[in-house]
C-alpha positions as CSV (number, residue, x, y, z in Angstrom):
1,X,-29.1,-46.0,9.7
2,X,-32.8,-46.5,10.2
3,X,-34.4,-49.2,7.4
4,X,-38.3,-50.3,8.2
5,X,-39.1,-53.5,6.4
6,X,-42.8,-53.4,5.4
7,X,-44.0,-56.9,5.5
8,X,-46.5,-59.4,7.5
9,X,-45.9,-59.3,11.1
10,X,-45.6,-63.2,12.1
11,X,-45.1,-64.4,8.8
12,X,-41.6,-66.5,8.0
13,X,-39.8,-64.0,5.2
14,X,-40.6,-61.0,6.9
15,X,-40.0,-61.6,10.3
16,X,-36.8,-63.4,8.8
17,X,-35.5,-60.4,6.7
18,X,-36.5,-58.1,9.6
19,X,-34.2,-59.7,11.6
20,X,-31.6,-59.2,9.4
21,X,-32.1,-55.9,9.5
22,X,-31.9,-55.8,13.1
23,X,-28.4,-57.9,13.3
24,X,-26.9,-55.6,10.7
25,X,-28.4,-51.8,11.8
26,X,-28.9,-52.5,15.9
27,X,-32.6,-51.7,14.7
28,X,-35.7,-53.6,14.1
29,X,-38.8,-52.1,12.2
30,X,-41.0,-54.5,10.9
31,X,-44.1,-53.0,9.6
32,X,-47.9,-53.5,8.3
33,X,-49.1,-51.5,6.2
34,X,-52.3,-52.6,7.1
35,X,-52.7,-49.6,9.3
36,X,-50.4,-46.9,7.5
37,X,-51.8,-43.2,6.6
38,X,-50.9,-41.0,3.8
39,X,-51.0,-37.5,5.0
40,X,-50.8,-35.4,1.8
41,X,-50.6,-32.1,3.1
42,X,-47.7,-32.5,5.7
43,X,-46.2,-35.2,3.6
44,X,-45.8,-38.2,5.7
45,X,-46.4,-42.0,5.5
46,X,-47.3,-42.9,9.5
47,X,-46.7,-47.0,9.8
48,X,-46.2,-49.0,13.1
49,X,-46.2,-52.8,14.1
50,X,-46.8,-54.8,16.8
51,X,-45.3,-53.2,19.8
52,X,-44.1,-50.2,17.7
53,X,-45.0,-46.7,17.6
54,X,-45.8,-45.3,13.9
55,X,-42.6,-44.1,12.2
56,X,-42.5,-42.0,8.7
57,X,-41.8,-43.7,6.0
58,X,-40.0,-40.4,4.3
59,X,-38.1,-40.0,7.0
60,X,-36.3,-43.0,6.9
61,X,-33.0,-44.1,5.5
62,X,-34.2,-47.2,3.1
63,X,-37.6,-49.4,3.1
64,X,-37.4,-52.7,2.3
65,X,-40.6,-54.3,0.2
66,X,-41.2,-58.0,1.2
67,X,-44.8,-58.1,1.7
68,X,-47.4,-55.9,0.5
69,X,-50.1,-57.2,1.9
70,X,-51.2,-61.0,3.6
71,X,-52.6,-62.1,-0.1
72,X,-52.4,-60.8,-3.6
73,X,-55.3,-58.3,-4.1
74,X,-56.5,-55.4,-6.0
75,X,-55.7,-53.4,-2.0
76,X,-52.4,-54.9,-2.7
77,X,-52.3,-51.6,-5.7
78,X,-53.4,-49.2,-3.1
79,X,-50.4,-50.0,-0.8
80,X,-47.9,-49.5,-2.9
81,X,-49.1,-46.5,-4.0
82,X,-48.3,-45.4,-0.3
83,X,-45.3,-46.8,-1.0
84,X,-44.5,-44.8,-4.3
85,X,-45.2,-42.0,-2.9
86,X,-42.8,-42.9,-0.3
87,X,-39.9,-43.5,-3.0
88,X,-41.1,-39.9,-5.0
89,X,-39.9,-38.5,-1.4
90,X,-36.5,-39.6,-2.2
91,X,-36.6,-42.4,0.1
92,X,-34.8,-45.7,-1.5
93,X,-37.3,-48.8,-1.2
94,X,-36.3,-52.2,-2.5
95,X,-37.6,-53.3,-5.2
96,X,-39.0,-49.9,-6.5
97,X,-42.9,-50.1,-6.0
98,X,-43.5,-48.4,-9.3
99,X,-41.6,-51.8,-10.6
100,X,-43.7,-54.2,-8.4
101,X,-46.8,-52.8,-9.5
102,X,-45.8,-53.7,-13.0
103,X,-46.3,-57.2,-12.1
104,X,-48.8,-57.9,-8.9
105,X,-51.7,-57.9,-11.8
106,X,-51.3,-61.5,-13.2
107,X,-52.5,-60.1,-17.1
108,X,-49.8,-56.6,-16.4
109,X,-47.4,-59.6,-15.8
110,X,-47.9,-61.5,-18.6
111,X,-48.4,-58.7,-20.9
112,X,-44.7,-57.4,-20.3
113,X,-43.4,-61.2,-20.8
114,X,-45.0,-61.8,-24.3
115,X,-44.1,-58.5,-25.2
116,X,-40.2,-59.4,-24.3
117,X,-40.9,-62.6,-26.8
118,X,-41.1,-65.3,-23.7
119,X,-42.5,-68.4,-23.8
120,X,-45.4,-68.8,-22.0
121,X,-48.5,-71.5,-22.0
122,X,-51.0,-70.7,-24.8
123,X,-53.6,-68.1,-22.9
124,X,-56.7,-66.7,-23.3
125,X,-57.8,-63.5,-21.3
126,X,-61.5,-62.6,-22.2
127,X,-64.7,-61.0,-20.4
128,X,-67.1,-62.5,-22.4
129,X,-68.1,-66.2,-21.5
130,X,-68.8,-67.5,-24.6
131,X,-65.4,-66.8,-25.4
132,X,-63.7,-68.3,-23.0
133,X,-65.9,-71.3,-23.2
134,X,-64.7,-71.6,-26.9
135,X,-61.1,-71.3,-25.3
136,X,-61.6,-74.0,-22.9
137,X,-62.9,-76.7,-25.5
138,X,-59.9,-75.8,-27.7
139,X,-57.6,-76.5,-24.8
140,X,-59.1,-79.2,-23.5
141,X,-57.8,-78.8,-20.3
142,X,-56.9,-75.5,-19.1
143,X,-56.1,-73.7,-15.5
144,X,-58.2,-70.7,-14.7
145,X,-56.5,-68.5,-12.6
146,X,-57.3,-64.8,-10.7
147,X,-55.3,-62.2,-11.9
148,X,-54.4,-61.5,-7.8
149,X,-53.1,-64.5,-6.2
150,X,-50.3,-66.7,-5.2
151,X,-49.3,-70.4,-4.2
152,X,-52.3,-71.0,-6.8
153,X,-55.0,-69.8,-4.4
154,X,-58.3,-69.8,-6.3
155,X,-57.2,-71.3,-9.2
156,X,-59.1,-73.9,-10.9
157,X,-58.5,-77.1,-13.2
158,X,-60.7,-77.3,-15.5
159,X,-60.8,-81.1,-18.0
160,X,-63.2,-79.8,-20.6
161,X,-62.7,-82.5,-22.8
162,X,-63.7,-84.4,-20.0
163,X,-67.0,-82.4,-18.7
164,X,-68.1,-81.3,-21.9
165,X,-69.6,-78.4,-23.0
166,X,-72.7,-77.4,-20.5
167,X,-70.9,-79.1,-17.7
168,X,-67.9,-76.6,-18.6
169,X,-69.7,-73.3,-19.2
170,X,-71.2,-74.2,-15.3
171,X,-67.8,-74.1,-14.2
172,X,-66.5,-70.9,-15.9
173,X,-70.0,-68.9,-15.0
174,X,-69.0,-70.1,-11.5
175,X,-65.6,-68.8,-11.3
176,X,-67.2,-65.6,-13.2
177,X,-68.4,-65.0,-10.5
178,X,-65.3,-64.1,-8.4
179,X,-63.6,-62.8,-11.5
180,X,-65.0,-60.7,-14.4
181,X,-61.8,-60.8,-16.4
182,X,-61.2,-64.8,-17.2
183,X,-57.8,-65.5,-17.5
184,X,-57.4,-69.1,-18.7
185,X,-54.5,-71.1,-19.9
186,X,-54.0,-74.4,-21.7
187,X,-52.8,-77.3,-18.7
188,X,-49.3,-77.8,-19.3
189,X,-47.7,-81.7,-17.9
190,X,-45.6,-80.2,-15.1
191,X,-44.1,-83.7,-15.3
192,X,-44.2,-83.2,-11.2
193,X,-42.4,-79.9,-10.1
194,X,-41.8,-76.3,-11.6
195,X,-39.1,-74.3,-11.0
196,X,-38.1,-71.1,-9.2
197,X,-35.6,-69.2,-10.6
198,X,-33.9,-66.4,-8.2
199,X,-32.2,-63.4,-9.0
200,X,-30.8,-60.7,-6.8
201,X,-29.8,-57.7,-8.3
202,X,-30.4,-58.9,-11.5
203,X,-27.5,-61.7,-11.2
204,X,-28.6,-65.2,-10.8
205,X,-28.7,-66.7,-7.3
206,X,-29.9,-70.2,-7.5
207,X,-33.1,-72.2,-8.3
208,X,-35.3,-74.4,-6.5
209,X,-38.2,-77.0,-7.7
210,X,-41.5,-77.2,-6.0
211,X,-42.4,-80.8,-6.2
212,X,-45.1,-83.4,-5.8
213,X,-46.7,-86.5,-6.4
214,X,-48.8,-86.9,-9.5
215,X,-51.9,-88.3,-9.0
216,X,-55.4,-88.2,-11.4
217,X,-58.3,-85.6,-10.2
218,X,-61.7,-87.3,-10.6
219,X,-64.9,-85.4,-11.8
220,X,-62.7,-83.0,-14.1
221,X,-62.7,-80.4,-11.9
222,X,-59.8,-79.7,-9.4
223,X,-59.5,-76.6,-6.9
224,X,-56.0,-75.4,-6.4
225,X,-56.2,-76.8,-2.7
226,X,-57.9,-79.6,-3.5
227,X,-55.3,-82.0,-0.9
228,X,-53.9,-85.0,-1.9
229,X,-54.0,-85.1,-5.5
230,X,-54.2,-81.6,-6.6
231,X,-52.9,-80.9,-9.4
232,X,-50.6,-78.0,-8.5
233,X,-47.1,-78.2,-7.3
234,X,-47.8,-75.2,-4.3
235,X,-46.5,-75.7,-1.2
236,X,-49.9,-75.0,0.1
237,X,-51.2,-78.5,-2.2
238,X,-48.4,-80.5,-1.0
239,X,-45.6,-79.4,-2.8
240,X,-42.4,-79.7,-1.4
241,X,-39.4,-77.5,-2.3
242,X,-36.2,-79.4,-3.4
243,X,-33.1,-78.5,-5.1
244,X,-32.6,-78.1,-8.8
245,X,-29.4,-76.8,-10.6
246,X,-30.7,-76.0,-13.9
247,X,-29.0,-76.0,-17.2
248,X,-27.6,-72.9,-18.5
249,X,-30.5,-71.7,-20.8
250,X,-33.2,-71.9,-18.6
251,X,-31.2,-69.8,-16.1
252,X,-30.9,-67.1,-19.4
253,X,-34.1,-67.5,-20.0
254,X,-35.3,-66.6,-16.5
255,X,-33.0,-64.1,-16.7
256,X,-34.7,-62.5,-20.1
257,X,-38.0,-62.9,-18.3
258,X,-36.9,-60.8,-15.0
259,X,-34.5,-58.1,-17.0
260,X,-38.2,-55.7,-18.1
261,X,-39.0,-55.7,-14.1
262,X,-35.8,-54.4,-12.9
263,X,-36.6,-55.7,-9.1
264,X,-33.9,-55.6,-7.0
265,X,-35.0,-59.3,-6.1
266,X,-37.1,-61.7,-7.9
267,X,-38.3,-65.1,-8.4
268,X,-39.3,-65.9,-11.6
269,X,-41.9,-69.6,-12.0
270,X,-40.3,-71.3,-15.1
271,X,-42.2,-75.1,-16.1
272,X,-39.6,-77.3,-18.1
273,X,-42.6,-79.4,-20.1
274,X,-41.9,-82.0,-23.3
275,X,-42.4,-79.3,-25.9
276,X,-40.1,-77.1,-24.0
277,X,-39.7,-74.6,-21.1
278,X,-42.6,-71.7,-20.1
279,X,-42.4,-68.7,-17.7
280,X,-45.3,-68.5,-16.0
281,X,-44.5,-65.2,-13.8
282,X,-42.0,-62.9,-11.8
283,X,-42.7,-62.5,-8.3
284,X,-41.9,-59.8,-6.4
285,X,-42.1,-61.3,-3.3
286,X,-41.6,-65.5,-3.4
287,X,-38.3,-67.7,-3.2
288,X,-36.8,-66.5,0.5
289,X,-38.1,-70.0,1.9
290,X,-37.7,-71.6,-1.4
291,X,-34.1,-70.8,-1.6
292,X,-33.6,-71.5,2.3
293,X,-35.6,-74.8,2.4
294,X,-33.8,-76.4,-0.8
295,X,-30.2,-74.7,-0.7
296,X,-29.7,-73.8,2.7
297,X,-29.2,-70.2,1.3
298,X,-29.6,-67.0,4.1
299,X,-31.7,-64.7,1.4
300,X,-32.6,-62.4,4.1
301,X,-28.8,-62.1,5.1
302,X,-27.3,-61.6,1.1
303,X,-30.6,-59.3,0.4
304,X,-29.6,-57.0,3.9
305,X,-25.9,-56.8,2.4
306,X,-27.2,-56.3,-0.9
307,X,-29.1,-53.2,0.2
308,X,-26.3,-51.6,2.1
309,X,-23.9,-51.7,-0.5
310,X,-26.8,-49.8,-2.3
311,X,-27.1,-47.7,-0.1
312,X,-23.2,-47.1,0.8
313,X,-22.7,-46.7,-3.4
314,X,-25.3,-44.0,-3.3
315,X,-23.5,-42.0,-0.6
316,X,-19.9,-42.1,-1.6
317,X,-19.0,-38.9,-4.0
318,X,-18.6,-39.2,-7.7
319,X,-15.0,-38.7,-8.7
């Protein structure tokens, strides 16, 4: 059985879950898109990696999705439509591309979730700058965040009550600049930590908190990797993951906030605050070293067995 994990050559989860792979088939593909080609007219998806030849995707037996791409980005879309064309050849990938592309758009994301009737932080998504600016005041302190990114690259606190009103227009025509849709919400007291919620195959797996010290920004204006005293609980601002066995309503309610995505694993960023839990996204691609670092749990290994059962259920004959 031949099944290619696409992912980031070097990085942790992938080479991790591509070693899985390995143990359990006798075969290792880990691959980068990076430097795949569609080839409409014969039908193939050519994709190598370091020190392998390119293999087609549609010829293989499963592909397993951990990374798209290094960072979240509008390219991030284009790759998984090589990969949905991959899955409209019959080939199972895991999750379903056409389900992670649901999601990879921060505003697609939350769209789906207030739809579903989840709790998330007051928001305001707007192209127009005098909107926003009216959005900010009213918060008083809100987060603006890309609509591609992760680990809270590029995002940006914002204290308007502290800047006031020219100081925080500066700001917002500043990050305008990087991103025409603004998509800005309210600053929630994270008391310290949020959560991760993780799900494989839809049933619950475990959670894990990302943690750090609380410590006041100066100047009212904080980057998301601002160091010591950023405000965000990323691993890549000094967060650290720890273990957190939540009660049993927050796991349902992660659980209501992954069931419209259907991935076959997911991560879902809940914030328990003192007027009461938010979701602030599914991931399609977080909590392997969450879930590893904080409870010792071999995601790579229960996602390989996962898969094969999948794929040994799709092969046996329907009595």
């Amino acid at each position: 059985m031949r099944i290619a994990v696409v992912g980031i050559p070097g990085g942790w989860s992938s080479e991790a879950l591509a070693d899985a792979v390995a143990k359990a088939t006798g075969e290792r593909l880990l691959l980068d898109l990076g430097g795949a080609r569609l080839d409409l007219s014969t039908g193939q998806v050519l994709c190598g990696g370091p020190g392998l030849r390119p293999v087609d995707l549609c010829r293989l037996d499963a592909v397993l999705i951990k990374k798209a791409a290094p960072q979240y980005s509008p390219d991030m879309i284009d790759r998984l439509e090589l990969l949905r064309f991959v899955a409209g050849r019959g080939v199972p990938c895991l999750s379903d591309p056409e389900r992670i592309l649901r999601l990879v758009d921060r505003l697609a994301c939350s769209v789906t979730l207030s739809l579903a009737g989840l709790p998330l932080p007051p928001t305001t998504v707007t192209e127009d700058p005098a909107e926003a600016l009216d959005a900010v005041l009213g918060y008083g302190r809100a987060v603006l965040k890309p609509l591609f990114t992760s680990k809270a690259r590029g995002m940006v606190l914002l204290d308007a009550a502290s800047l006031g009103r020219e100081a925080s227009a500066q700001v917002l025509e500043r990050f305008r600049a990087a991103n025409r849709v603004l998509y800005i919400q309210q600053a929630l007291d994270l008391r310290g930590q949020d959560l991760g919620v993780c799900f494989l195959g839809g049933e619950y797996l475990g959670t894990y908190a990302r943690r750090k010290d609380v410590s006041p920004s100066a100047g009212g204006v904080s980057p998301s990797a601002g160091g010591a005293g950023s405000w965000s609980t990323s691993t890549e601002s000094g967060g650290r993951y720890a273990a957190f066995d939540p009660p049993a309503e927050i796991i349902e309610l992660a659980r209501r906030a992954q069931e419209p995505f259907g991935l076959d694993f997911t991560c879902v960023d809940v914030a328990l605050t003192d007027s009461g839990p938010y979701v602030f996204e599914v991931s399609a691609f977080g909590g392997f070293r969450g879930l590893k670092a904080a409870r010792g749990l071999d995601v790579a290994g229960l996602f390989t067995a996962y898969v094969l059962r999948r794929l040994k259920q799709a092969r046996e004959p329907r009595t």
